[in-house]
N, C-alpha and C positions, 0 to 999 in steps of 0.2 A: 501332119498334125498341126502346124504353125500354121500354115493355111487356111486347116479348118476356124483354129480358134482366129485370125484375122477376122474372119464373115462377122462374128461376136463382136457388137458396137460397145457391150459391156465388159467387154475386157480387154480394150484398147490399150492401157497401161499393163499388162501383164504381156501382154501381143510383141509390144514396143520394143521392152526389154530385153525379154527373149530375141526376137529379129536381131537387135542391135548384139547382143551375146554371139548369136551365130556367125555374125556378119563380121565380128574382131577373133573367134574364136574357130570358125571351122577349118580350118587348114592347119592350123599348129596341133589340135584335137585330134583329126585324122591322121598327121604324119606319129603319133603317137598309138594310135591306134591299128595301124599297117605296118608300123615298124620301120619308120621314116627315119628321118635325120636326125628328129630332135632327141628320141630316149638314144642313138648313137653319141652324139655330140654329149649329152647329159651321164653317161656311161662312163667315159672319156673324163671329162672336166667338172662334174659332179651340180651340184644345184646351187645358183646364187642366191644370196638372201631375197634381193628384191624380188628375185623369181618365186621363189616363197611366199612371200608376202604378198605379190598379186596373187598366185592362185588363193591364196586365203578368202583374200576378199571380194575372188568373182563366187567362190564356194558361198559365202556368207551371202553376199547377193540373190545366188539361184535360189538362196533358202529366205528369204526376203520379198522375193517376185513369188515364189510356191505360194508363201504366206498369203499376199495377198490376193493371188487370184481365188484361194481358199474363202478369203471375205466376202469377195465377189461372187461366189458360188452360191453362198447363204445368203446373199440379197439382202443382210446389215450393216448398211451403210454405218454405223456405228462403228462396227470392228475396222472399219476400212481406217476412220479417223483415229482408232488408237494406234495403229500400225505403222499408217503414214508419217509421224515426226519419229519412228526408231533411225532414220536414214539419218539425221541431222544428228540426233541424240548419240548414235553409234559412227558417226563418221569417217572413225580412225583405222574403222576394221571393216568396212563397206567401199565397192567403188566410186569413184568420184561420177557423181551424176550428172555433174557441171559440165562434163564436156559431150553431153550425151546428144547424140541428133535429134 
């Protein structure tokens, strides 16, 4: 499905995100998911805040990338631009985007 939507010149930013999400996040997802290391170790020694707090804000994130490729579906550029400054505006509870490839 990543794939397909790559071919999509129009949702290049939605593509991006995603990619970059998978690329920091699929292997810690699936050892959670198979029943790896991580829900062991987290069983064991319980959850740190910071850990918390990222999952928060990649959660908010995916709901932020949803968002806009939603605008981009409707082909109004308008919703794109009200959407676009929540990153800065919410920054506290969003990933930092600054370090993004």
């Amino acid at each position: 499905m990543l794939l397909a939507l790559g071919e999509k010149p129009q949702a290049a930013v939605p593509f991006n995100a995603l990619s970059e999400f998978k690329e920091h996040s699929w292997k810690p997802l699936n050892s959670y998911v198979h029943a790896g290391m991580h829900p062991l170790a987290r069983q064991r020694g319980g959850y740190p805040i910071q850990f918390i707090e990222q999952l928060i804000k990649i959660s908010n994130g995916l709901v932020v990338i949803s968002v806009m490729h939603l605008c981009i579906l409707t082909g109004n550029g308008e919703l794109q631009k009200q959407i676009s400054p929540l990153h800065t505006r919410f920054a506290d509870c969003l990933p930092d985007h600054r370090n993004s490839v």
